[in-house]
N, C-alpha and C positions, 0 to 999 in steps of 0.2 A: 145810574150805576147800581142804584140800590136794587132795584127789578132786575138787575143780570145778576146779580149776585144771589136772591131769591131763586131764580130760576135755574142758578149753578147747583142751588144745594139742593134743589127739586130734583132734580136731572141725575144729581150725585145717590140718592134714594135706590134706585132701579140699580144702577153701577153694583151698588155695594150688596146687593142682595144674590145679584148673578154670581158675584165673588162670593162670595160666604154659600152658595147650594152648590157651584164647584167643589171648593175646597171640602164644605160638608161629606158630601158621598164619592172622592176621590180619597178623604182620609178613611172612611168605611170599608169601602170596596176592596182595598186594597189587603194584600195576605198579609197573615198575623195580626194580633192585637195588643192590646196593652195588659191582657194577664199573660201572657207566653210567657213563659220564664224557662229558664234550662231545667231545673230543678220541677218537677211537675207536681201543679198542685192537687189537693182533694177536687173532685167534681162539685163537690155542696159548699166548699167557701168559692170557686169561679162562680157559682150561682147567686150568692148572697152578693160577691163583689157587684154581678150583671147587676143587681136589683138594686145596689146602694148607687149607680153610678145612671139606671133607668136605661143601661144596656138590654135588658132583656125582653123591651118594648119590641115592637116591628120598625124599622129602620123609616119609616114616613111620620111616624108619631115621637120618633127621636129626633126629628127634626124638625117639627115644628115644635117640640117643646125648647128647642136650642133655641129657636126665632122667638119662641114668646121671651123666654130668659133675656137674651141677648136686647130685646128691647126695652126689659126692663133695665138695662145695664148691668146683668149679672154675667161674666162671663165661665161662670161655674167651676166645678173643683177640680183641683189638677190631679194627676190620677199614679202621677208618681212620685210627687211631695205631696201626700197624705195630710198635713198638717195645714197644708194652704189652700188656697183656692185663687184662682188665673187671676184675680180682683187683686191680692195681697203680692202676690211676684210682681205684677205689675206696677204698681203703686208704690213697690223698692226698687224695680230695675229700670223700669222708665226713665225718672231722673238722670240717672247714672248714664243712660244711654244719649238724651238728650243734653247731656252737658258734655261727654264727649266730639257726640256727630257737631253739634254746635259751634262750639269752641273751632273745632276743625274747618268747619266753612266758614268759619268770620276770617282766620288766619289765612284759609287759601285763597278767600276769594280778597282780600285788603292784598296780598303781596303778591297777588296773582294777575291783578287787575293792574298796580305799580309796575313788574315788570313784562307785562306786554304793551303797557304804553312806551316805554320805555326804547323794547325794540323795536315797537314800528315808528316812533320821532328818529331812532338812528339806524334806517333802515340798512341793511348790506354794509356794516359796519361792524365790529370787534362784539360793541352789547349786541349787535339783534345775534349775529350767528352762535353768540355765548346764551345768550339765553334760550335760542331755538333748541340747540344741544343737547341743554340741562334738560329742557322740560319735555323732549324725546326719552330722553334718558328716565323721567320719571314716569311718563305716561306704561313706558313698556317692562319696566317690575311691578309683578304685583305686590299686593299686600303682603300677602302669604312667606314672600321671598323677604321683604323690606320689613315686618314685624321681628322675623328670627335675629337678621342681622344687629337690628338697633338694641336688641335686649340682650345679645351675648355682649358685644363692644361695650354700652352703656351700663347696662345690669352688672355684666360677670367679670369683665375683662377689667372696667376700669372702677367699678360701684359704685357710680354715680347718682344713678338711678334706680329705682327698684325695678328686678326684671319684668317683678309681675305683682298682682294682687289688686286689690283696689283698697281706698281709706290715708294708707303712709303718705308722706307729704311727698311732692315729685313725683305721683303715683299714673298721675292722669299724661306730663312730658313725651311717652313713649307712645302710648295709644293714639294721642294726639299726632304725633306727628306722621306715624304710620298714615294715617286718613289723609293728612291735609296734605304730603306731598305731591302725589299724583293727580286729588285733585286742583292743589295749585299749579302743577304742570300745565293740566288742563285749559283751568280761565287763563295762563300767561297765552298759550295758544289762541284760544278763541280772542281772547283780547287784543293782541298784535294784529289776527285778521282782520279783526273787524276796523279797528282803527285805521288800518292801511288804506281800507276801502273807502272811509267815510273822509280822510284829508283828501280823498281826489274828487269828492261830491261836487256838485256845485254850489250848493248851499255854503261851504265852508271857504270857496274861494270867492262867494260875494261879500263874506263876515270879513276876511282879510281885504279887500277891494276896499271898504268902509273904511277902515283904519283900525278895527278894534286890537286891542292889546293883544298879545300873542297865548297870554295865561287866560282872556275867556274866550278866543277861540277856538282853546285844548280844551279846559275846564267844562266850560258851560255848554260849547256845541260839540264839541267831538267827543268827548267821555260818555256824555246822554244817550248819542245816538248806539257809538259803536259796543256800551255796555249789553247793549240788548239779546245780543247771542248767549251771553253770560246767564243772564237773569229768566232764559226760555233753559239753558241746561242747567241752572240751580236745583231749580223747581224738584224734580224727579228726585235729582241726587241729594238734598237736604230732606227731603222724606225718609230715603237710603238710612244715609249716615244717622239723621237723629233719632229712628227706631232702631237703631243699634245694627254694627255691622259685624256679624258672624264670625268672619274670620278672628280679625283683632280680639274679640272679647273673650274668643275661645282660646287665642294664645296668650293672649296674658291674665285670664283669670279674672275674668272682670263679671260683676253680676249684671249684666244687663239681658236687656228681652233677647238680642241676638244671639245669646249665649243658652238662654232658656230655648227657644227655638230648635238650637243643635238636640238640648237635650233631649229637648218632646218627642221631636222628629224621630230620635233612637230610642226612646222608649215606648214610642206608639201613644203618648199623651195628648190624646186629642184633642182633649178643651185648649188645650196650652199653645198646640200648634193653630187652632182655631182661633183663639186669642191673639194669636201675634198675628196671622192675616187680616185681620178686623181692621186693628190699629195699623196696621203697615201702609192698607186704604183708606183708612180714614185722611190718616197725614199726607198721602199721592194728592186725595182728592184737595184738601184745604192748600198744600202748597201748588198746586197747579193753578187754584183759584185766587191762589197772592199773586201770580207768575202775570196773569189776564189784569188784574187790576193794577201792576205796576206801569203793565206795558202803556196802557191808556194815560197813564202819568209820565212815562218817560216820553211815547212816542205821539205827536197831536194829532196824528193822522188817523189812532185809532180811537176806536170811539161805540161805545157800550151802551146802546140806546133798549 
């Protein structure tokens, strides 16, 4: 195990580099930059800026100075918060982001995985077609639609909650649940299938042939097996969610990187928007490689030589 895992992050090396010379000279190429302003400035401060920021270089020596930087773990100064540098946003919106996305998937995937077992033990029944319903019904609003709603009712309507901001107590309720419903929709979905599948195995009708109890031949063999659709769509989406997710953070005010993201993006902040693709794959690559190493533990068939 320990040699695949070696050879994951070897392998991950090459990955992340193709990403980072993409993104590098598609944020370049691209019209406009980050001194355009409406207001036009002098030619000799755009010039002074070029030179403080090492824009005025040739575009092949601006990038391997990004690669040297970036390997030393600098990911340089953001160019429209003046006062910081991609290192410092980061180091305060991460948290913030990672404890949102987090929080969110322990919630969806704990009541998500409870009620798709749930409707596939009562299959064609009152719960399975109530819960099929609801989590239709989650899966197809998005964010977008289901962030506005919760913060006028909760926020304005009844002030319960704070509409928006981050830090007040109950600040985090709303963002939260934005994220976790859909994807608890989701795992109830994957989970009901899977489980439906795995009570008609055979493996599970020779565990009942034995005599075993009925709570470990849910528990022990059938949760094990049919969790694994679950734990291959975590992977992706828990990288998503705990780098911070754009929409939510932009409508409620929230500092995190997928907020900073929006920003860079619109104001042509390249280090900043270059910093959030670094980490975005950073977190793809390690959670895809927790995803391979559970699987090996949940499932004995697989196996990591």
């Amino acid at each position: 195990m320990l040699l695949y895992v070696l050879r994951r992050f070897a392998s991950a090396v090459p990955t992340l580099f193709v990403i980072v010379t993409i993104a590098f000279f598609m944020l370049r190429l691209a019209p406009g930059g980050p001194f355009d302003l409406e207001r036009p400035i002098d030619p000799l401060i755009i010039e002074n800026l070029k030179r403080a920021f090492n824009m005025d270089k040739p575009l092949p020596q601006q990038y391997m100075l990004y690669l040297w930087n970036l390997l030393h773990g600098d990911l340089g100064p953001s160019f429209t918060r003046r006062d910081f540098t991609v290192n410092d946003l980061f180091r305060f919106g991460l948290p913030v982001s990672v404890q949102i996305g987090g929080t969110a998937i322990a919630i969806a995937l704990v009541f998500g995985t409870v009620l798709g077992s749930l409707a596939a033990l009562r299959q064609n029944s009152w719960v399975d077609y109530s819960v099929v319903g609801v989590a239709t019904f989650g899966i197809t609003i998005p964010p977008f639609v289901v962030a506005p709603i919760l913060s006028l009712i909760f926020g304005v309507y009844f002030g319960w909650l704070p509409a928006g901001g981050w830090g007040a107590p109950g600040s985090m309720v709303l963002p939260v649940a934005t994220l976790a419903l859909p994807q608890m929709a989701i795992v109830a979905r994957l989970t009901r299938g899977a489980t439906i599948e795995v009570l008609r195995s055979n493996h599970i009708r020779t565990a009942r042939a034995y005599g075993l109890p009925s709570w470990v031949v849910l528990y022990v063999h059938t949760l094990r097996a049919s969790i694994l659709p679950v734990v291959s769509y975590l992977g992706p989406t828990a990288a998503a969610l705990m780098t911070g997710s754009v929409v939510v953070e932009t409508i409620f005010g929230i500092p995190g990187i997928g907020r900073y993201f929006v920003q860079g993006a619109l104001g042509r902040d390249y280090t900043l928007v270059m910093g959030t693709v670094v980490v975005i794959a950073v977190f793809v690559v390690v959670f895809n490689l927790i995803v391979d190493i559970l699987y090996a533990y949940l499932d004995p068939r697989v196996r990591y030589d």
